[in-house]
C-alpha positions as CSV (number, residue, x, y, z in Angstrom):
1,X,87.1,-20.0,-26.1
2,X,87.6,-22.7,-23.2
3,X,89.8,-25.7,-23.9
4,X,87.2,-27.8,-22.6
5,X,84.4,-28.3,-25.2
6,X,84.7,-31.6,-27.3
7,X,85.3,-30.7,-31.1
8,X,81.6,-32.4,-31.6
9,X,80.0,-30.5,-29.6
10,X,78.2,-27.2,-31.3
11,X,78.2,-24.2,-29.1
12,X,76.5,-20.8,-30.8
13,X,78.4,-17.7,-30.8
14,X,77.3,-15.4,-27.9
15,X,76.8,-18.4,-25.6
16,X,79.1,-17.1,-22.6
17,X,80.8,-20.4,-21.1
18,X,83.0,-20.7,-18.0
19,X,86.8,-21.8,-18.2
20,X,86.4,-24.3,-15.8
21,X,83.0,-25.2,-17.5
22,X,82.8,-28.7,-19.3
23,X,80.8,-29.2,-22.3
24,X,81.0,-33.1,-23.6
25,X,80.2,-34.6,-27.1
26,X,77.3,-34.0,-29.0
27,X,76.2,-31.1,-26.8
28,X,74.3,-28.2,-28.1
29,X,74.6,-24.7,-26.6
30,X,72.1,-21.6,-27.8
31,X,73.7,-18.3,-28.3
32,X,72.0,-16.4,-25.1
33,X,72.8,-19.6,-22.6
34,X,75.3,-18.8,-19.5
35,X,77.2,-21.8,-17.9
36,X,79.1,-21.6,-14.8
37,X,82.5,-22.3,-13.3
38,X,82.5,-26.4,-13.5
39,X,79.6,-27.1,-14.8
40,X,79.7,-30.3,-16.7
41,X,77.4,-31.2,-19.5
42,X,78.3,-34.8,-20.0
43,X,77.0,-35.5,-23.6
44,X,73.9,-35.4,-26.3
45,X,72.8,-32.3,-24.0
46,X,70.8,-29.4,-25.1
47,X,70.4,-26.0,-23.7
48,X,69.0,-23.4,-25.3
49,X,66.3,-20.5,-25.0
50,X,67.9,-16.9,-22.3
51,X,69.1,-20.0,-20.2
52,X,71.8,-19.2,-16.8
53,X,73.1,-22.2,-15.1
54,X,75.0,-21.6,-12.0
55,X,78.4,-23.4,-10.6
56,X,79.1,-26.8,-10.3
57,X,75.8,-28.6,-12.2
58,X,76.5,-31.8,-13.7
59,X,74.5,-32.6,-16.3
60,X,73.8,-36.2,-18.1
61,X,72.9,-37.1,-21.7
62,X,69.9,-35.9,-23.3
63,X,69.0,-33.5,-21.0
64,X,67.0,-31.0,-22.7
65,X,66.9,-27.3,-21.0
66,X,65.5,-23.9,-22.1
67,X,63.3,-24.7,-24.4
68,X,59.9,-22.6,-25.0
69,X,57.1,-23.5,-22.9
70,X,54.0,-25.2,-25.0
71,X,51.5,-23.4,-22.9
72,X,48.9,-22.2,-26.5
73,X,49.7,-18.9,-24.5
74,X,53.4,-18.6,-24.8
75,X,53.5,-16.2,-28.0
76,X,57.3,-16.5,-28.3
77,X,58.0,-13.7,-25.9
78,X,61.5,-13.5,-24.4
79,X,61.8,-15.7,-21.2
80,X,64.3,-17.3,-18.8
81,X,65.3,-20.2,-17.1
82,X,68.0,-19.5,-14.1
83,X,69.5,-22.9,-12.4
84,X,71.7,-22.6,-9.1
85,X,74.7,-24.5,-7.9
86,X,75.8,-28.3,-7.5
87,X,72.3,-29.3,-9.3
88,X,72.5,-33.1,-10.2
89,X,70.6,-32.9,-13.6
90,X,70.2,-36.9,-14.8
91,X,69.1,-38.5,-18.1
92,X,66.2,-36.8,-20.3
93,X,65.3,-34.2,-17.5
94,X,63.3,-31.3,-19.3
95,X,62.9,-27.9,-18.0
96,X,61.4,-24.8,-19.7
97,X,61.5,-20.9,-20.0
98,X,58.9,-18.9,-18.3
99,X,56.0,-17.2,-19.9
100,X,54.3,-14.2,-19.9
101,X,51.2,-15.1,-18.2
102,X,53.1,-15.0,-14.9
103,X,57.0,-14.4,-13.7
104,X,58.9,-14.7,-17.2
105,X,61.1,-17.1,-15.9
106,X,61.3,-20.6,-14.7
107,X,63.5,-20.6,-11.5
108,X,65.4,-24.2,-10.5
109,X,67.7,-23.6,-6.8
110,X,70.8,-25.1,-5.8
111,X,71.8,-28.4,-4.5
112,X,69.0,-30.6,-5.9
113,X,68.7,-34.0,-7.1
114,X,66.4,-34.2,-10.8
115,X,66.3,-38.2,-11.9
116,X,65.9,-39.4,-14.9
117,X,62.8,-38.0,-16.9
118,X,61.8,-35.1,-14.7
119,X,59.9,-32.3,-15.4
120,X,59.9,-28.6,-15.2
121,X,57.3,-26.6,-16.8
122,X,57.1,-23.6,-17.4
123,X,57.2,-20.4,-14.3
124,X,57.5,-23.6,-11.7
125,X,60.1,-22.2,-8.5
126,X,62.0,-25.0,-7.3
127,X,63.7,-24.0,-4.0
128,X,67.0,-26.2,-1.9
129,X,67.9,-29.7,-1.6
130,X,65.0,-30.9,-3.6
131,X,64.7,-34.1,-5.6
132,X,62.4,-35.3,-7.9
133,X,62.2,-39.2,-8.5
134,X,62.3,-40.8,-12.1
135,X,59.5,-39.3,-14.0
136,X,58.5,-36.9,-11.3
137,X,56.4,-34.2,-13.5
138,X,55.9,-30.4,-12.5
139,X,53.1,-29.1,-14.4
140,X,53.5,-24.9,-14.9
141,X,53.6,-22.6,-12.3
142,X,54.4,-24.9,-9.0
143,X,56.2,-23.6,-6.3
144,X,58.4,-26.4,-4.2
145,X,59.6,-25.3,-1.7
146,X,63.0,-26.3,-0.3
147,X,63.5,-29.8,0.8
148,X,60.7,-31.3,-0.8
149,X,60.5,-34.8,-2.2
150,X,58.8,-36.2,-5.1
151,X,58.2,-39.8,-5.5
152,X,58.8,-41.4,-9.3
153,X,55.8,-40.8,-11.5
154,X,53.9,-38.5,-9.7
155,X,52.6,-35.7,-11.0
156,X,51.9,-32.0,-9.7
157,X,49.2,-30.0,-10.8
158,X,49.6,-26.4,-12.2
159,X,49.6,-23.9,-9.7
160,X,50.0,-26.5,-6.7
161,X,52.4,-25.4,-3.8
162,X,54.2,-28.0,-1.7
163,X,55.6,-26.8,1.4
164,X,59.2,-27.4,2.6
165,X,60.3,-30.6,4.0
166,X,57.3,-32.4,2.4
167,X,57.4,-35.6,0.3
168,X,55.1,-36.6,-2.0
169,X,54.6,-40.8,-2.5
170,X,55.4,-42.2,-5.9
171,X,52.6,-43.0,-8.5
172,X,50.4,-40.0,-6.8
173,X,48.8,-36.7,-8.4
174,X,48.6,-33.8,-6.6
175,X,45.7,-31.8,-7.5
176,X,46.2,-29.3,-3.9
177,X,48.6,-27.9,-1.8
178,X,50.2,-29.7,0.4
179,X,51.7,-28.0,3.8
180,X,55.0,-27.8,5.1
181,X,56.4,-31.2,6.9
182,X,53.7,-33.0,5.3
183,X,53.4,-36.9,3.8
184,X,50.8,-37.3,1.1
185,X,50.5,-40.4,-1.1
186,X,47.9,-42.2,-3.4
187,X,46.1,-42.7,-6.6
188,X,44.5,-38.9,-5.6
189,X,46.7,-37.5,-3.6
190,X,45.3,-37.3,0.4
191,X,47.1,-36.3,3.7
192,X,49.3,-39.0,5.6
193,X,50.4,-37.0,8.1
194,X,53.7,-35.5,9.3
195,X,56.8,-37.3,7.4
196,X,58.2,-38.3,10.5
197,X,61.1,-40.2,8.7
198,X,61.9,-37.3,6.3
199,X,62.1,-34.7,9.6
200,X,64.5,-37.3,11.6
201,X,66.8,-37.9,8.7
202,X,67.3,-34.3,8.4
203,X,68.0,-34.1,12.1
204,X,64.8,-32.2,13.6
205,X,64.8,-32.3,17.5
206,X,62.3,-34.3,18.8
207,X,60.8,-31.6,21.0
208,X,60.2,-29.5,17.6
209,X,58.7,-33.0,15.6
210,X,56.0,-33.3,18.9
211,X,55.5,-29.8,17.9
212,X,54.9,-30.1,14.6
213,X,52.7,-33.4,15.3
214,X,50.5,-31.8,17.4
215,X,49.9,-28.9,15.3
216,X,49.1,-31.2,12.3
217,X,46.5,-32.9,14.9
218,X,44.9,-29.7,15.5
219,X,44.4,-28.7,12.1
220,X,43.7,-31.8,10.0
221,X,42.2,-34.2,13.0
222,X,38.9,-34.4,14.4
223,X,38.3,-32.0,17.1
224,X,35.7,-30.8,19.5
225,X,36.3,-26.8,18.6
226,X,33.6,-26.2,16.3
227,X,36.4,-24.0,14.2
228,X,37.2,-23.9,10.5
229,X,40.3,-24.7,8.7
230,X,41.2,-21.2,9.0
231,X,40.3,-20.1,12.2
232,X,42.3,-23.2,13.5
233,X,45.3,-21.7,11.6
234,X,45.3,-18.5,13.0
235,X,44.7,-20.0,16.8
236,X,48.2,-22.1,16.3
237,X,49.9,-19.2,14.8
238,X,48.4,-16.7,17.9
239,X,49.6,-19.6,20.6
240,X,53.0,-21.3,19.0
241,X,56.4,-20.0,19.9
242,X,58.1,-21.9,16.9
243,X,58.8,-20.7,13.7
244,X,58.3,-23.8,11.6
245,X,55.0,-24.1,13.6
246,X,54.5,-20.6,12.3
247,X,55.2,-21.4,8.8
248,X,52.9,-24.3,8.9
249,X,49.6,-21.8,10.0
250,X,50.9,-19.1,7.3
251,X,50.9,-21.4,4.5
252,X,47.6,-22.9,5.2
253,X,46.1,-19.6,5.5
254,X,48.0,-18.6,2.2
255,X,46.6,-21.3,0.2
256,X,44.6,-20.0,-2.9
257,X,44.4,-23.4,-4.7
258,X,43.2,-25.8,-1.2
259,X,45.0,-28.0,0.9
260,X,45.2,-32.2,0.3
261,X,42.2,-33.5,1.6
262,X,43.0,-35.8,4.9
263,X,43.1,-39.5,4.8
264,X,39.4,-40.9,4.9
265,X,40.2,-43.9,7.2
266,X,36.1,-45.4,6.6
């Protein structure tokens, strides 16, 4: 047994716990959890339920991970929840075993930021370098995609993929998809545009934001091409030497759910 758990803390037999690993007072640790090499669970946190987190995750009090989903469909059958690396897991962040009725398993990358209050249902996949703002709620089965932002309070409708390098504005429910490199904010979510600011921080070349910007005008803004939505997708992706470009056309021809509307600017 590491030297490192505090004599409060109540770690089940069978829970498999790294050397290096850190688990702080008041903790509570289920009997199938995995934690990595210098993880830290600071205090008063709870993980339970076939959890796996990965190297280097800190993670603050009352923190509450593993636990089954309440979809009425869960039935209690076995399910996971895997977290990466250097996660930054803060105060009262919830996150939930899969179900079932899709993957099994709730999936949470590496290198993301989860403030205070966030939320991960149940079979969500949340990819790189995300964060989620104070409050931020996934409802089951989103996909983020790496790099995405979530602004405090919002929430994200089941099923709804947001595409990498997005941010989402705080107070705002998503109720579609919203593409790759994309800005979407309000009451009801609608489409800003491009998040210019997001794409410069990160160090996009301007030659690939013009890119990008242009393709957004083709698909979202008024036109003269009597073309649909999806026949403007597959143009760009026929005429566009750049991958992110690319990416952009593939997801909006992906999208089951819908894409965010466009700004009405009447």
């Amino acid at each position: 047994m590491p030297q490192n758990i505090h004599p409060t803390a109540l770690v089940e037999k069978g829970a498999k716990i790294a050397a290096s690993a850190e688990i702080g007072p008041f903790c509570t640790v289920g009997p199938h959890v995995v934690v990595g090499a210098g993880t830290r669970l600071v205090s008063h946190v709870v993980v339970t339920g076939h959890t796996t987190i990965g190297k280097n995750n800190v993670i603050y009090p009352f923190a509450s991970l593993g636990q089954p989903s309440p979809d009425r469909k869960y039935k209690g059958e076995q399910a996971t929840l895997t977290i990466g690396d250097d996660n930054d897991i803060r105060e009262g962040v919830t996150m939930h075993i899969g179900t079932a009725a899709d993957k099994g398993t709730t999936v949470v990358g590496s290198h993301n930021l989860l403030m205070a209050g966030s939320h991960v249902a149940h079979d969500c996949v949340v990819g790189n370098g995300c964060i989620l703002a104070n409050y931020a709620q996934l409802a089951g089965h989103v996909v983020l995609a790496d790099n995405v932002t979530i602004g405090g309070l919002s929430g994200i409708h089941q099923r709804v993929r947001v595409g990498t390098h997005a941010i989402v504005g705080g107070h705002t429910a998503v109720d579609y998809d919203v593409p790759p490199y994309a800005s979407v904010a309000g009451r009801r979510a609608t489409l800003k545009g491009l998040n210019l600011i997001g794409l410069r921080r990160r160090g996009f070349e301007k030659t690939l934001i013009h890119a990008l910007d242009d393709a957004y005008d083709f698909l979202f803004e008024e036109s003269d091409e009597m073309l649909s939505l999806q026949e403007r997708a597959r143009k760009l992706k026929r005429r566009s030497k750049q991958k992110e470009v690319k990416q952009l056309a593939d997801f909006v021809l992906e999208s089951q759910r819908g894409l965010t509307p466009v700004e009405d600017d009447a």
